[in-house]
C-alpha positions as CSV (number, residue, x, y, z in Angstrom):
1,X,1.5,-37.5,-7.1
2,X,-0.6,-40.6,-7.2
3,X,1.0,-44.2,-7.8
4,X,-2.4,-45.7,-8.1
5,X,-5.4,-44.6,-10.1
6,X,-7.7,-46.0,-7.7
7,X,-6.2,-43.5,-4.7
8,X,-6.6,-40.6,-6.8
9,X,-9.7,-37.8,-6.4
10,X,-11.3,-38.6,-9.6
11,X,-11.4,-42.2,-8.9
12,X,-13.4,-41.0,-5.4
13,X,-15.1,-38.5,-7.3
14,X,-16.2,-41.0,-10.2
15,X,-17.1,-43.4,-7.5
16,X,-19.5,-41.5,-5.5
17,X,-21.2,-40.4,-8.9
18,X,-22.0,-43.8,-9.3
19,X,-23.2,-44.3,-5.8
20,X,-25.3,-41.5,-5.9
21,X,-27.2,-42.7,-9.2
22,X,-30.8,-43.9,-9.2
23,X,-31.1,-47.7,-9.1
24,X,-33.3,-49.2,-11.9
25,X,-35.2,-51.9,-11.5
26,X,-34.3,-52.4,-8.1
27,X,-30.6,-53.6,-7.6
28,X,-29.2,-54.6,-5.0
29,X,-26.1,-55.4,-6.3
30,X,-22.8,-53.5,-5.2
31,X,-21.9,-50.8,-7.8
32,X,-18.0,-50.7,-9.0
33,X,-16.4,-48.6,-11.6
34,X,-13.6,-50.4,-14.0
35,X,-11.6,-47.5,-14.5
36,X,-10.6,-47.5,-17.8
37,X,-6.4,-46.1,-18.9
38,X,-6.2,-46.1,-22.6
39,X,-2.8,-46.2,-24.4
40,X,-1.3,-45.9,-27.5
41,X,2.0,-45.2,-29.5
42,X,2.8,-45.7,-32.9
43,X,4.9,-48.1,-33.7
44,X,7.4,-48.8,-36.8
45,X,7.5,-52.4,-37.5
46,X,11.0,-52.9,-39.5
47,X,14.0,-51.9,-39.5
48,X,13.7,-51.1,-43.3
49,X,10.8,-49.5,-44.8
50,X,7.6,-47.6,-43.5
51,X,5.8,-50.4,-42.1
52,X,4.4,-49.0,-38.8
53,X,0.8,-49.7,-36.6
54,X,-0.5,-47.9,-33.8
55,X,-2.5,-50.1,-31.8
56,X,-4.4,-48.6,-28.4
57,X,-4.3,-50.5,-25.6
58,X,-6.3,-50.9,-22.4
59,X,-5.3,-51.3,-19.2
60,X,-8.0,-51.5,-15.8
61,X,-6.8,-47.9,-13.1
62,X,-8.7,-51.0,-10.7
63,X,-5.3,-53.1,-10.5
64,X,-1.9,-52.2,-9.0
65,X,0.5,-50.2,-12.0
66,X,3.1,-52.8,-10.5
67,X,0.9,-55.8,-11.8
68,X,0.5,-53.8,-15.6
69,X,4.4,-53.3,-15.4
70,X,4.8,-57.5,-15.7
71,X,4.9,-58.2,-19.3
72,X,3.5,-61.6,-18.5
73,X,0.9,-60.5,-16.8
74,X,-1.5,-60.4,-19.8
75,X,-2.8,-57.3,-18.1
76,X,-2.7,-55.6,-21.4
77,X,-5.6,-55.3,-23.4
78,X,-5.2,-54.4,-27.3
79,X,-9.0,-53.0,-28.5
80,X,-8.1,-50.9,-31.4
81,X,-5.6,-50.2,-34.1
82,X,-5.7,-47.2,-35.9
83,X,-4.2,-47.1,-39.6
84,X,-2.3,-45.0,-41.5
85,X,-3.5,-42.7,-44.1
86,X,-2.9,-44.2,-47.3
87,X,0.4,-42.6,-49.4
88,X,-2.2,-42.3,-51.9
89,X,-3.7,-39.2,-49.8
90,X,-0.5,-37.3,-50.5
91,X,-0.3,-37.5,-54.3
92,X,-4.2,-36.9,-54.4
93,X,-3.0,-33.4,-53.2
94,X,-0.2,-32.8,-54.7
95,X,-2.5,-32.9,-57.6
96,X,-5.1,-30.6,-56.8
97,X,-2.7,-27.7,-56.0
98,X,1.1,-26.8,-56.7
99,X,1.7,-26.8,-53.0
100,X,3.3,-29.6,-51.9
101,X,3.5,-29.3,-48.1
102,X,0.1,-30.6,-46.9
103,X,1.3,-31.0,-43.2
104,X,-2.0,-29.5,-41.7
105,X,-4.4,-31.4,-44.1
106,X,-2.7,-34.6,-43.0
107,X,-2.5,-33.9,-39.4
108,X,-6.1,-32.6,-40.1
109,X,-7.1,-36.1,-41.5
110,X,-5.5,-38.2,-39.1
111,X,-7.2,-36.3,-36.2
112,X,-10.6,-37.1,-37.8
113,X,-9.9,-40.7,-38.9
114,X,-8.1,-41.0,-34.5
115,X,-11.6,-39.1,-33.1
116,X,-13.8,-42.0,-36.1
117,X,-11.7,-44.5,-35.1
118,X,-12.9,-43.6,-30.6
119,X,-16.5,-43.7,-32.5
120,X,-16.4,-46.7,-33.2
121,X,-14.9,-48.1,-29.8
122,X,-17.5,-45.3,-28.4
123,X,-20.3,-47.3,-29.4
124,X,-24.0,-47.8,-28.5
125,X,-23.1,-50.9,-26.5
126,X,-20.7,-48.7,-24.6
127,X,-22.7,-46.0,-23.9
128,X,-25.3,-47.8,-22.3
129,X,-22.6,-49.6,-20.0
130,X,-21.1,-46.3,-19.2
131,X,-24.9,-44.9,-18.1
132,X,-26.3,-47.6,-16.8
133,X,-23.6,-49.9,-16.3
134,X,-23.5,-53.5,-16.9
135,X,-24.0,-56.9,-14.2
136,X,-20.5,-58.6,-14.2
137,X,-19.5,-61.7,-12.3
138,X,-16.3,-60.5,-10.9
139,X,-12.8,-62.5,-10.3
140,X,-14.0,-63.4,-6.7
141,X,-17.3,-64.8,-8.1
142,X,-19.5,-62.1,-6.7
143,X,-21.4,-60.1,-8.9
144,X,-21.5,-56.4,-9.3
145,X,-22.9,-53.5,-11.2
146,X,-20.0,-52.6,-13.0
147,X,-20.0,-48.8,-14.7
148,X,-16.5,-48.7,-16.9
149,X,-15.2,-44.8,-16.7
150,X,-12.1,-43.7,-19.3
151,X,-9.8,-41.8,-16.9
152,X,-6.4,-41.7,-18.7
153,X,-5.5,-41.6,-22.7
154,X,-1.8,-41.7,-22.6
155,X,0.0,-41.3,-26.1
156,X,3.8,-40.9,-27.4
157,X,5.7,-38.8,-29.6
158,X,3.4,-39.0,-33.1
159,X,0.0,-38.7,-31.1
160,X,0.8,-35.0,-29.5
161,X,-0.6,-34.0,-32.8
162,X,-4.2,-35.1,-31.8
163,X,-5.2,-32.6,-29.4
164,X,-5.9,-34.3,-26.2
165,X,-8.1,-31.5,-24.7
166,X,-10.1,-31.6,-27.9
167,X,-10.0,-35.2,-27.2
168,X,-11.3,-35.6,-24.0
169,X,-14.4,-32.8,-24.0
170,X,-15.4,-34.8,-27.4
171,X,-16.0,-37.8,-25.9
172,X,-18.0,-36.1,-22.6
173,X,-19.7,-34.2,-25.5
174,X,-20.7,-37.4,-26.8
175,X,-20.9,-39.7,-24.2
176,X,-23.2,-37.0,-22.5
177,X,-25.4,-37.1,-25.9
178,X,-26.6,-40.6,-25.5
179,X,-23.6,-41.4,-28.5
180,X,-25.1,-39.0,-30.8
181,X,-23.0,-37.1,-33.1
182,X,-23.3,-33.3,-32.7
């Protein structure tokens, strides 16, 4: 069990990947990957009502998990928030058909609209970073070829219905296809 995503053998593994990639246009400068932990949980707003939001959250696998445990350590990043499906959804269908238990169309739809949703975060922009990483004056004022890598999505209760497997190959699968959709 690792305590530390940086101690870990993907961290090595993902690091000498890096090392081992063809410079372009000559730089010199030391290469570094941000190692990227994504997390989310949906959250109900009120104590009355349905209000809720489920916001994703990024944290840097570079720091100590003891320094993302402080609450005031403004270690944590919010970079996405992922909306509900509208109620409106679930009387569209209940019109089209008699049935009224659309469970696996909804989880269907919020599966597509989550995986739209990593798309857009999953952009061009991105991409590029992730290939050819990006020239980043770091804390200690010396700069480095930074290549970010997405190492952990960790979700609660209401996101084990978006399959993380599925999850994860899609965005090799796309990250792998230059950000093309397949």
């Amino acid at each position: 069990l690792y305590d530390k995503l940086y101690t870990s053998d993907a961290w090595h593994t993902a690091h000498d990947d890096v090392q081992k990639q063809r410079r372009e246009d000559d730089c010199t400068l030391e290469r570094v990957i941000a190692g990227l932990m994504f997390w989310s949980d949906s959250t109900h707003l009120t104590q009355f009502g349905h209000a809720t939001v489920w916001p994703v959250y990024l944290f840097f696998g570079n720091l100590s998990k003891y320094k993302h445990a402080s609450a005031s350590s403004g270690l944590c990043h919010p970079v996405a928030f992922i909306p509900s499906l509208p109620e409106s959804l679930g009387k569209f269908l209940n019109g089209l058909t008699k049935r009224k238990n659309h469970a696996n169309l909804l989880a269907h739809c919020k599966r597509k609209l989550f995986h739209a949703i990593w798309g857009i975060m999953l952009d061009n922009e991105f991409i590029e970073a992730y290939r050819s990483g990006i020239v980043i004056a770091c804390h200690d004022g010396v700069l480095r070829h930074v290549y970010p890598r997405i190492f952990t999505y960790s979700a609660d209760y209401p996101e084990k219905y978006v399959k993380v497997e599925q999850f994860h190959s899609s965005i090799h699968r796309y990250i792998c296809a230059g950000g093309q959709r397949r």
